[in-house]
N, C-alpha and C positions, 0 to 999 in steps of 0.2 A: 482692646478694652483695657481700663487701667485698673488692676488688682488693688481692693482694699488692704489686703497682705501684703504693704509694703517695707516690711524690714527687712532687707536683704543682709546685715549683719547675721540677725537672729537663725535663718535659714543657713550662714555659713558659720554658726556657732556650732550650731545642731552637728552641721555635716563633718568640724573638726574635731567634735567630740567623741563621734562614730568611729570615725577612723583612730583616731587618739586609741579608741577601746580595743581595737581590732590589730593593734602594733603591740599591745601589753602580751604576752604570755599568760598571766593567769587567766584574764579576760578570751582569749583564744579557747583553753582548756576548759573555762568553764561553757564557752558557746558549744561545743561537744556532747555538752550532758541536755540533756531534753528540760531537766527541770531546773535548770539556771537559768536556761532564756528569758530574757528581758522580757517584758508584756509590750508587746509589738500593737502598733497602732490598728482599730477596726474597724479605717476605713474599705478594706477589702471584703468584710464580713456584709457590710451595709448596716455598721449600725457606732456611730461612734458617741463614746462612754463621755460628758461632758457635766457630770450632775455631782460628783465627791470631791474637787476637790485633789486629787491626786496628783502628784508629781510624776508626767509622764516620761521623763527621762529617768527615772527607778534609779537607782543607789548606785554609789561609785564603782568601779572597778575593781577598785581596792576591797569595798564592803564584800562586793560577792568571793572574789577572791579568800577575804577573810573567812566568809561562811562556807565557801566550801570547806576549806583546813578546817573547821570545826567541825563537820560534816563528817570528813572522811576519818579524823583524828582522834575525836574526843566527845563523841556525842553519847557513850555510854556513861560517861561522867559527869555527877554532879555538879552546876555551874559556881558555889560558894565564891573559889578563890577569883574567879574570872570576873563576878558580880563586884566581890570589892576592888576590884582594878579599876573598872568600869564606874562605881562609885567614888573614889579615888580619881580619876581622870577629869569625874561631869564636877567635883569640889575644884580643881586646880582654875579650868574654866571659870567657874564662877566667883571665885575666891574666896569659897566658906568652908564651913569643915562637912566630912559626910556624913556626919549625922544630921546635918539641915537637908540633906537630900531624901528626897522618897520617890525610888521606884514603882512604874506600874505597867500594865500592859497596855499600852499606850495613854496620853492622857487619859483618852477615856475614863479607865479603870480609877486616875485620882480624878476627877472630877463627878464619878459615882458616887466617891469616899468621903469623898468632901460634903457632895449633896445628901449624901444621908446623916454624916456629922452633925452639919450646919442648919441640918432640918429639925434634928430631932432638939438642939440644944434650947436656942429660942426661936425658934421655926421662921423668922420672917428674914429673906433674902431678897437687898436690891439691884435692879439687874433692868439694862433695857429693854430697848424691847423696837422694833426686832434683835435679836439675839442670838447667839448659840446656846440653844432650850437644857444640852444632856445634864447639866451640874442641878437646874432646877426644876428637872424631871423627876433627877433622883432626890429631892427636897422633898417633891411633892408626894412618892409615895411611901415616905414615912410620915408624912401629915405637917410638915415645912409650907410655906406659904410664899408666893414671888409676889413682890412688889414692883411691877414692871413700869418703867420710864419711857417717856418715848423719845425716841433720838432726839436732837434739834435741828435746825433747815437744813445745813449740811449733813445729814446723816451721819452724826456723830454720835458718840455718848454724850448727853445734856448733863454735864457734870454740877453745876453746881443746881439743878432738879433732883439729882441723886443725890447730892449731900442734903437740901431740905426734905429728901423722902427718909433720911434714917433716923429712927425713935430707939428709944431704950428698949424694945423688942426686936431691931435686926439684930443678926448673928452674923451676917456675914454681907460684903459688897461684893457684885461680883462683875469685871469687865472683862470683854473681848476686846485687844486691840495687837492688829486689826482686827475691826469687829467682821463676823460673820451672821451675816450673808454679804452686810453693805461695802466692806473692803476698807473701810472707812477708818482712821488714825487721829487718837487725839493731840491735841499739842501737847509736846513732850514735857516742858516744862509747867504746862497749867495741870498735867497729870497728874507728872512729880508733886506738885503741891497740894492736887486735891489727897493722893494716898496718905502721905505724910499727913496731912488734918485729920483725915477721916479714922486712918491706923489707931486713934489716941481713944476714937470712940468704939469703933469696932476691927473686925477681922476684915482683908480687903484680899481678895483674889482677882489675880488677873493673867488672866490665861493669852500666854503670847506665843498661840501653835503657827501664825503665819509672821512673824516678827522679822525673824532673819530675811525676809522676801523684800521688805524696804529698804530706802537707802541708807538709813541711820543707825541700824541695830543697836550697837554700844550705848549715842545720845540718847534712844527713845527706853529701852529694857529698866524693867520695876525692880529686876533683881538686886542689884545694891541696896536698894532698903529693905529687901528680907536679910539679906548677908547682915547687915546690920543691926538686927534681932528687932525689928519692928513689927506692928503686925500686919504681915503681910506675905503673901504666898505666892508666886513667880511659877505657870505649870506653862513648860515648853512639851515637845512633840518631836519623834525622828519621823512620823510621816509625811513632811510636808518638804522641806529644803533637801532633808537627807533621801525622800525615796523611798523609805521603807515602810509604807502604810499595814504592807501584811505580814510583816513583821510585831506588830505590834509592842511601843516601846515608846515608852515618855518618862518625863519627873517635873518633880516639881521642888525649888528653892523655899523654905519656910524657917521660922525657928523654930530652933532644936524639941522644946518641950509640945510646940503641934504635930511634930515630924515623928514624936515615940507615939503620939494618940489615932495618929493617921494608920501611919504602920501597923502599927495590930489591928489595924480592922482589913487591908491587905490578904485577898484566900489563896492568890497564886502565887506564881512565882515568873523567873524571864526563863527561855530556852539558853544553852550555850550559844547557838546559832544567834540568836537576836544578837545578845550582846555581843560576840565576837566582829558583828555588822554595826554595832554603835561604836564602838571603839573604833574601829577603823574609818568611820564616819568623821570623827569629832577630830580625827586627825587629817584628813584629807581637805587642806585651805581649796585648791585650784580646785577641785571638784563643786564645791557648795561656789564659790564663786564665779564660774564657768555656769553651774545652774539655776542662780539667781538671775543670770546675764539675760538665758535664754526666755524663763521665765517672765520677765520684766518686758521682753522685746514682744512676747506675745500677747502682754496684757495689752501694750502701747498698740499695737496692730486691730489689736479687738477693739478698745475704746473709740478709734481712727473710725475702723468699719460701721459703729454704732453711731454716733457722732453725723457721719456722712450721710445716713437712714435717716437723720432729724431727733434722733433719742435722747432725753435724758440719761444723765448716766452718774453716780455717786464716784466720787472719784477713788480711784482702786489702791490697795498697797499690796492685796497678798496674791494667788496666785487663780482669781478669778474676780471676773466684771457682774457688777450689779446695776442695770438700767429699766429705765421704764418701757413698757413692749406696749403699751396703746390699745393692751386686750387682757380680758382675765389670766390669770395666768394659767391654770388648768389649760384655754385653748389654745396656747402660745406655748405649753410642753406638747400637749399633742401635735399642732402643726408642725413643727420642730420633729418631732419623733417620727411624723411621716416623712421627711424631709431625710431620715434617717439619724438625726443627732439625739441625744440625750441631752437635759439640761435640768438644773436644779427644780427641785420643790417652791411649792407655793412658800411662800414668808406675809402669814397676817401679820400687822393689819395693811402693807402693802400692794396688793393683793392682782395689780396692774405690771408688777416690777419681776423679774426674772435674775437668774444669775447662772453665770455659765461660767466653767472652769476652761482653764491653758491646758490645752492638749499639743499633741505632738504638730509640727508644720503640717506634714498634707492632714490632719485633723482637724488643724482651724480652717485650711483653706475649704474642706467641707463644709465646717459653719459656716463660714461667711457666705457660702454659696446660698446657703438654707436662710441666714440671713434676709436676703439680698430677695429670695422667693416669700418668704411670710409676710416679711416686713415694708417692702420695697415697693 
């Protein structure tokens, strides 16, 4: 029978990465300790995790390494000086100074701060629709309002719908790209031009937690025009390329005078452990590119398998597929979940459409199996 998991790269990416871990020294030492092990795939539990989003090849070698030494060295101390290293490092990156940076416990945390900013200031936030809800969740329960867009054919952002949806009551635009759930990428350059328009009228966020997972990173990133002092706010993530989801750790590029308004409304703080595991993230080339590799080879395998089913499917950049399942989706997570897989939430008003995350090989080769049983 001919497997729809046809990347044979991707399956020997995986396996030189393993081994690759298994020759390091710190990576040995740390497999020793019970609570460094990697989150090991669950297909042997009979039930595999396919519904967040997560990077199942977890943080470099180097990261844990790093977290251990923070671990065993320095966990009774304050993080301050480690924090400005690490602020200091994400500014060289980006090429601005660090007070345009703001730390938080993962975007999330700025994309709360924001939505409650931007909700309370003049309450009305553009934003499509489907979407990533958290930024205009927290709008809404300070009494913020979303003005939601609805993609266009390709499941895009309908950019120039959103520039005739904003009045002299929006506070803020707000994009996913890629967007989430659709996977979906605007044109770089028609992007570039709507923010640059739109910055002159209002504040424009754009949240690029799965960014580095395409092929263009540098050409496609908004972050040059916040470096630039335009208005405009640039919120990346270490939980998607880098691994570290329970970690919790993001920031976001902005100018200087939004970055001291954001900041103080900030209640926590990062662990030494987080940050000793972003630093050594943001240093580590082959690792983020060795996991984009794999990442990339599994979405290509998923797309193939759904494709081959006869499904629609939105074309993908980040590090999971969004297609049409030919059934509500409430019955198409259950059957799936008897099948043993997890898969994403309902996304109104799409309501027929599904979206599954890259898990580990023998994890996809379990969807596709489940696949191949609901849909088939």
């Amino acid at each position: 029978m001919t497997t729809l998991l046809n990347r044979r790269q991707w399956l020997q990416a995986a396996g030189a990465t393993v081994a690759a871990a298994a020759l390091a020294s710190p990576a040995r030492l740390l497999a020793q300790t019970p609570a460094a092990a990697p989150r090991r795939s669950l297909v042997a539990s009979g039930l595999v995790r396919l519904n967040y989003n997560e990077n199942p090849f977890g943080p470099a070698a180097s990261a844990k390494a790093a977290m251990a030494q923070a671990a065993n060295e320095r966990a009774f101390r304050y993080a301050d000086a480690e924090e400005r290293e690490l602020l200091e490092l994400i500014a060289r990156r980006e090429g601005c100074r660090p007070e345009q940076i703001v730390l938080g416990a993962g975007s999330g945390e700025i994309l709360d701060v924001a939505g409650f900013h931007f909700g309370l200031e003049r309450g009305e936030i553009v934003a499509a629709h489907p979407s990533y809800m958290a930024l205009l969740n927290a709008a809404d329960r300070v009494g913020g309002r979303a003005v939601r867009v609805p993609l266009n054919a390709r499941f895009e952002h309908d950019l120039p719908a959103m520039a005739a949806a904003v009045t002299p009551r929006t506070s803020l635009i707000y994009l996913v790209n890629p967007n989430n759930p659709t996977g979906t990428v605007c044109d770089a350059a028609e992007l570039k031009r709507f923010v640059r328009e739109q910055a002159e009228r209002t504040t424009v966020f754009i949240d690029e937690a799965y960014l580095e997972l395409t092929d263009d990173f540098a050409g496609r990133t908004c972050a040059p025009l916040a470096v630039e002092g335009r208005n405009v706010v640039v919120a990346r993530t270490f939980s998607k390329i880098f691994g570290l989801a329970g970690m919790r750790l993001g920031y976001a590029v902005m100018p200087e005078k939004l970055a001291v308004t954001l900041r103080a409304r900030m209640t926590g703080s990062l662990s030494i452990v987080t940050i000793a595991a972003a630093i050594a993230s943001l240093q580590d080339a082959a690792y983020v590119a060795a996991t984009r590799a794999k990442i990339q080879a599994g979405r290509e395998a998923l797309v193939a398998a759904v494709k081959a089913l006869g499904r629609e499917c939105a074309v993908p950049h980040g590090n999971f597929v969004f297609f049409r399942t030919g059934m509500p989706a409430p019955e198409f997570i259950a059957r799936m979940r008897a099948e043993g897989v997890e898969v994403g939430r309902p996304f109104p008003p799409l309501l027929d459409w599904a979206r599954i995350s890259i898990g580990l090989p023998e994890e996809m080769a379990a969807c596709h199996r489940a696949l191949r049983r609901v849909l088939g």
